[in-house]
C-alpha positions as CSV (number, residue, x, y, z in Angstrom):
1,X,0.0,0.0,0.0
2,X,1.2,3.3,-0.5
3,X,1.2,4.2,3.3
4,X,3.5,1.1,3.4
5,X,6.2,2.5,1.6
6,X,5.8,6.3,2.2
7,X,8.6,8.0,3.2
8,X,6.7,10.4,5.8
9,X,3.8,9.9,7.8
10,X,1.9,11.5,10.4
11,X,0.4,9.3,13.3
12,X,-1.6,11.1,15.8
13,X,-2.7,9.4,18.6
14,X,-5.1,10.3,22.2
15,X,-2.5,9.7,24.7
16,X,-3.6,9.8,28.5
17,X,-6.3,12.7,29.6
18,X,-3.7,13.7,31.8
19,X,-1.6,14.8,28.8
20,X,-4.8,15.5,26.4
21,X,-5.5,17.7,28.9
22,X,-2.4,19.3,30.0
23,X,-2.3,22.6,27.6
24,X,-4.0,25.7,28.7
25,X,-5.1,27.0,25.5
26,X,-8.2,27.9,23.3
27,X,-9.7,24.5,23.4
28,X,-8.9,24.2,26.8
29,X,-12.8,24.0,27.6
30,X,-12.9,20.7,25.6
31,X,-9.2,19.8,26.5
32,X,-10.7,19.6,30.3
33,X,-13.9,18.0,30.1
34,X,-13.3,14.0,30.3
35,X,-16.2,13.2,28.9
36,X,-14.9,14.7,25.1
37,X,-11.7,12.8,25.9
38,X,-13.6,9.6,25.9
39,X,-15.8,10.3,23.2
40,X,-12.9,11.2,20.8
41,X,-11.4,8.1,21.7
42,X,-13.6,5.5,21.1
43,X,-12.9,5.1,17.2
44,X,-9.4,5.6,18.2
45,X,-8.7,2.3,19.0
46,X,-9.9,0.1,16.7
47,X,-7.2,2.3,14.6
48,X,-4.3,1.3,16.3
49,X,-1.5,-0.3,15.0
50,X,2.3,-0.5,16.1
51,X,4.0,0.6,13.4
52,X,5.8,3.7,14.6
53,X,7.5,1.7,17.7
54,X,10.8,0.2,15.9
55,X,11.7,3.8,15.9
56,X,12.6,3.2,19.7
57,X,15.0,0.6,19.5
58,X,16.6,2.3,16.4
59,X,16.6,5.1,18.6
60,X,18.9,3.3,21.5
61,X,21.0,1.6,18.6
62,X,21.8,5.1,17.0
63,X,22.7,6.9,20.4
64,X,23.4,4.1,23.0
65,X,21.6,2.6,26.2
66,X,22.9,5.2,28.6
67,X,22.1,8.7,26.4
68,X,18.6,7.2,25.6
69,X,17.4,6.4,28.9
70,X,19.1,10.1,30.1
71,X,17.0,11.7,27.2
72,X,14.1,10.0,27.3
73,X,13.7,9.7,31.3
74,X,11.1,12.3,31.2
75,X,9.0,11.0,28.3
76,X,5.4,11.1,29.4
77,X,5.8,13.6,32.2
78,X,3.8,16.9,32.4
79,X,5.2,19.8,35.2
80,X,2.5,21.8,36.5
81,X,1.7,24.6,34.3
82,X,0.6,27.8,36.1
């Protein structure tokens, strides 16, 4: 297929409501309401797939063990914003 063998793609995903949530910004009314969160992620699933996870152990190869888990020890947390 041609998404098979593209050279760029875009994959946008839900995450957690913690980060869906996190930005204060115009949408921020629907960013905070849970019940949006859910409903925007219910066709989300059945669209999953795990093609953009070999970039992670490509990733560790190109910069080494040590360096990745230093850069990425943060991945997935959200400071306060105020």
């Amino acid at each position: 297929t041609r998404y098979s063998v593209s050279l760029f793609r875009v994959n946008h995903y839900l995450d957690s409501f913690e980060a869906y949530s996190y930005r204060n910004d115009a949408r921020s009314t629907q960013r905070h309401c849970k019940e949006c969160y859910e409903k925007k992620g219910k066709g989300a699933a059945a669209a999953a797939d795990d093609d953009i996870q070999p970039w992670l152990r490509r990733f560790v190869k190109l910069v080494g063990h040590e360096k990745a888990q230093k850069l990425l020890s943060k991945a997935g947390y959200f400071a306060k914003l105020e």
